[in-house]
C-alpha positions as CSV (number, residue, x, y, z in Angstrom):
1,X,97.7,-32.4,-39.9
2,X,96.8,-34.1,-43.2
3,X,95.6,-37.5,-41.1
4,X,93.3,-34.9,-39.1
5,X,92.3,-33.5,-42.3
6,X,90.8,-36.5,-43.7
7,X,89.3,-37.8,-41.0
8,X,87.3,-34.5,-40.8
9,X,86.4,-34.8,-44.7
10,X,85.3,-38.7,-43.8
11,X,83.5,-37.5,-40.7
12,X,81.6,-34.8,-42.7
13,X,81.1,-37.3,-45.8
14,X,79.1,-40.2,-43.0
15,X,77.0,-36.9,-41.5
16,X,76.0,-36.0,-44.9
17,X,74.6,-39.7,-45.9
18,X,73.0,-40.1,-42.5
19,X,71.4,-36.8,-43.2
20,X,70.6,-37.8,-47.2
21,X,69.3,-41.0,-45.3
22,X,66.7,-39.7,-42.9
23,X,65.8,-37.2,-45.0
24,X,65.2,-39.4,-47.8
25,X,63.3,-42.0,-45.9
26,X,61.0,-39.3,-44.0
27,X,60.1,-38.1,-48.2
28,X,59.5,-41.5,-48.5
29,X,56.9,-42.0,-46.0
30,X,54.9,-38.4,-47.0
31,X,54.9,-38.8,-50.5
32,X,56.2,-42.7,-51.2
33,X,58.9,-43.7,-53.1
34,X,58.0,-43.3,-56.9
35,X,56.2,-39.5,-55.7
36,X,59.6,-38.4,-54.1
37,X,61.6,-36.1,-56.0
38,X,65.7,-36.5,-55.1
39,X,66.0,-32.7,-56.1
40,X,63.8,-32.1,-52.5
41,X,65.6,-34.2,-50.7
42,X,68.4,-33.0,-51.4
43,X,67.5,-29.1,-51.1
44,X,66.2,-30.1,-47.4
45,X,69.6,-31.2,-46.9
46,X,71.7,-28.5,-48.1
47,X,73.3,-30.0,-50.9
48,X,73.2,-30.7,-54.5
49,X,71.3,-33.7,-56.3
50,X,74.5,-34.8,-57.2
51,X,75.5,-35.4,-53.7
52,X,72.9,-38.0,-53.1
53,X,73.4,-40.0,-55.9
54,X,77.1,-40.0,-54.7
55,X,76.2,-41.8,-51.6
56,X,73.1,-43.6,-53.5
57,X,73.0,-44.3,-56.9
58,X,68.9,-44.5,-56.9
59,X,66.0,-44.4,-54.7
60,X,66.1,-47.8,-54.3
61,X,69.3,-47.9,-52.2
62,X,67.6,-46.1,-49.9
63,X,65.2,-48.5,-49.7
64,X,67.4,-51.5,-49.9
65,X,69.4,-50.0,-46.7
66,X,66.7,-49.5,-44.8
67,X,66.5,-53.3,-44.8
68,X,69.8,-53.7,-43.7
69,X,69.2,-51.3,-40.9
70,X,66.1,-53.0,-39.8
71,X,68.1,-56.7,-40.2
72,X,69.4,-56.2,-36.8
73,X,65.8,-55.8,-35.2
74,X,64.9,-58.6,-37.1
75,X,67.5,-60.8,-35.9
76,X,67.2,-59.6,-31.8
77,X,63.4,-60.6,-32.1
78,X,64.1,-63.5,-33.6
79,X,67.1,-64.5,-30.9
80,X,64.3,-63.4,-28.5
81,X,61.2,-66.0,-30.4
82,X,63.5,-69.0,-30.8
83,X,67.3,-68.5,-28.8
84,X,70.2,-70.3,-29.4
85,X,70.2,-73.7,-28.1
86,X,65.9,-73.0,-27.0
87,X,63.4,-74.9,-28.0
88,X,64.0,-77.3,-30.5
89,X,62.7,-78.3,-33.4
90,X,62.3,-76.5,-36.7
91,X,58.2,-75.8,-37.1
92,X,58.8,-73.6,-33.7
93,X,61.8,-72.1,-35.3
94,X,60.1,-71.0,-39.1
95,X,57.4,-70.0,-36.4
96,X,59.1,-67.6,-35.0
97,X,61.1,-66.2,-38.2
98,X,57.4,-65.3,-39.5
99,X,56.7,-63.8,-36.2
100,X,59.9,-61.7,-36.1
101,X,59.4,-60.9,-39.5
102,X,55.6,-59.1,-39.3
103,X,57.0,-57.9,-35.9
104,X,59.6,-55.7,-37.7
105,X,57.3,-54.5,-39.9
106,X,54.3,-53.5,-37.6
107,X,57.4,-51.4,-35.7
108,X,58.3,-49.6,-38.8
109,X,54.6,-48.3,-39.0
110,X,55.2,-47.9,-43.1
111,X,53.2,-50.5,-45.5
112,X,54.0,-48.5,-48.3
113,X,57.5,-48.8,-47.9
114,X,57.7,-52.5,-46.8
115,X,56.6,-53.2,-49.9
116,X,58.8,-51.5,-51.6
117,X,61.7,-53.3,-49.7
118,X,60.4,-56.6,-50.2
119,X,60.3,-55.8,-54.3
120,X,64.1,-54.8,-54.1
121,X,64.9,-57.5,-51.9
122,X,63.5,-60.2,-54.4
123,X,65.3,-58.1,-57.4
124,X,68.3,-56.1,-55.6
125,X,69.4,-52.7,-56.8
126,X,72.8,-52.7,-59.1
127,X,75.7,-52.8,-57.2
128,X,74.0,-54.6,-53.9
129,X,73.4,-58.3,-53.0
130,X,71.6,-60.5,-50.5
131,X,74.4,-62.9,-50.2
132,X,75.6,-61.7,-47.2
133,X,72.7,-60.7,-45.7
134,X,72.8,-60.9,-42.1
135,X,69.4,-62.2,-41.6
136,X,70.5,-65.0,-44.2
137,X,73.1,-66.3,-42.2
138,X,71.1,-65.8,-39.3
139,X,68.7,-68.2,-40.6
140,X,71.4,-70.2,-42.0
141,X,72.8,-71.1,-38.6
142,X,70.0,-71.8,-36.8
143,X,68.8,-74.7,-39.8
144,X,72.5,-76.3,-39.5
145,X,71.9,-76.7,-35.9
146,X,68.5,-78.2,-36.9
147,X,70.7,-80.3,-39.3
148,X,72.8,-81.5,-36.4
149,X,70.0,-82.8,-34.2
150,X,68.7,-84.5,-37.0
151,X,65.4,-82.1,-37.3
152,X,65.9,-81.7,-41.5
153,X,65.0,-84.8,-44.0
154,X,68.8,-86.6,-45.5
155,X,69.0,-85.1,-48.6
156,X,68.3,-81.6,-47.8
157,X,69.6,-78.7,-49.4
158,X,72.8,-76.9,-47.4
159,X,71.8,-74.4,-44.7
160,X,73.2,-71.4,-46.8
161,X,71.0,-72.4,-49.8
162,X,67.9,-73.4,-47.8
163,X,67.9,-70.1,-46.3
164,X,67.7,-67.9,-49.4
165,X,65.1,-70.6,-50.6
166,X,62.9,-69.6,-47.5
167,X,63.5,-66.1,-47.7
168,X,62.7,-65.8,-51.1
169,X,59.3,-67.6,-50.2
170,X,58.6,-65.1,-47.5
171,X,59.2,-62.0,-49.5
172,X,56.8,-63.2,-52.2
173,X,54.7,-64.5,-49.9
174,X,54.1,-60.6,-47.7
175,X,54.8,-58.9,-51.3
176,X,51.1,-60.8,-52.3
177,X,49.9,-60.2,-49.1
178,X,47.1,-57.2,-47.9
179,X,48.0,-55.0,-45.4
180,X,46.2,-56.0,-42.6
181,X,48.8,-57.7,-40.0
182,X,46.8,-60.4,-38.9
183,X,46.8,-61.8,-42.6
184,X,50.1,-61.0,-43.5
185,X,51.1,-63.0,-39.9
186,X,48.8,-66.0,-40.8
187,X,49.8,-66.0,-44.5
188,X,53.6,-66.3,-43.5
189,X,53.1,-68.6,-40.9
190,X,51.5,-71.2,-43.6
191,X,53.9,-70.5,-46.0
192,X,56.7,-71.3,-43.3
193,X,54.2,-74.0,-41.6
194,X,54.8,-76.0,-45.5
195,X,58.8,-75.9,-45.6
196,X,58.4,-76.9,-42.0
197,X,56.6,-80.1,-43.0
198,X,58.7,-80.6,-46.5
199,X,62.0,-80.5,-44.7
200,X,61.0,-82.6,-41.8
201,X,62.8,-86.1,-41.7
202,X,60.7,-89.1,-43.1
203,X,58.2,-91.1,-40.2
């Protein structure tokens, strides 16, 4: 009876930050994320301000999850651009991450808060990291297979490293960037297209 008990309480506690979640992202998109007020959010969902900064600390976290959520789109378009064991070679493959990445975003139909995810992904909230981001090691295993058919220069960095090294290029790079798609896609692209070229083995 006690198991049962809990499981209820940690059944109730998930519905509760999935509903803090939505909510919170929804505000997000009225009013943006410096205009919403957690005391709102946190009315519409029946609960006390305390209860969302229970499940998260700031703002921010909201934000920052939203990323993770969106990670896994992310990482199906990019299977989808560039597959396991596909095409080779790694211009077609830092092609496609830039495509999969302005992909994502044109799906989430939000500027306002891509932008705010791509500050807290180059500065993480307190308490959260990008080291075991799963787009990262996404990314990660598709340069070491690059590495093993001899697409990167001798001397490169480790796949791991290289990978936060790109992403961190690619969040500055669309955090600079207008709006407007079609420039954040070609922007991206040439900021991929260079680390293409730089990592290439010598002719």
């Amino acid at each position: 009876r006690r198991g049962v008990a809990a499981s209820r309480r940690e059944a109730q506690r998930r519905d509760t930050r999935e509903q803090l979640y939505a909510l919170a992202i929804a505000e997000f998109r009225r009013v943006g994320t410096q205009n919403a007020r957690v005391h709102d959010i946190a009315r519409a969902a029946g609960v006390v301000p305390g209860t969302f900064y229970f499940h998260f600390p700031t703002k921010d976290h909201v934000v920052f999850e939203m990323w993770l959520r969106n990670a896994q789109r992310f990482i199906e378009r990019l299977d989808a651009l560039a597959p396991a064991g596909g095409e080779p070679g790694l211009a077609h493959f830092l092609r496609a991450v830039a495509d999969a990445m302005i992909d994502v975003e044109e799906e989430l139909a939000a500027p306002d808060l891509v932008r705010d995810s791509l500050g807290l992904l180059l500065r993480p909230p307190d308490g959260t990291s990008l080291d075991d981001d799963p787009i990262g090691r996404t990314i990660a295993g598709h340069l070491a297979a690059a590495a093993a058919r001899g697409e990167l220069r001798a001397g490169a960095l480790p796949p791991d490293e290289l990978a936060q090294i790109l992403l961190t290029s690619a969040f500055g790079a669309l955090a600079a960037a207008p709006d407007d798609p079609a420039e954040r896609r070609r922007r991206l692209r040439r900021t991929l297209d260079f680390f293409a070229e730089a990592l290439a083995p010598a002719r």
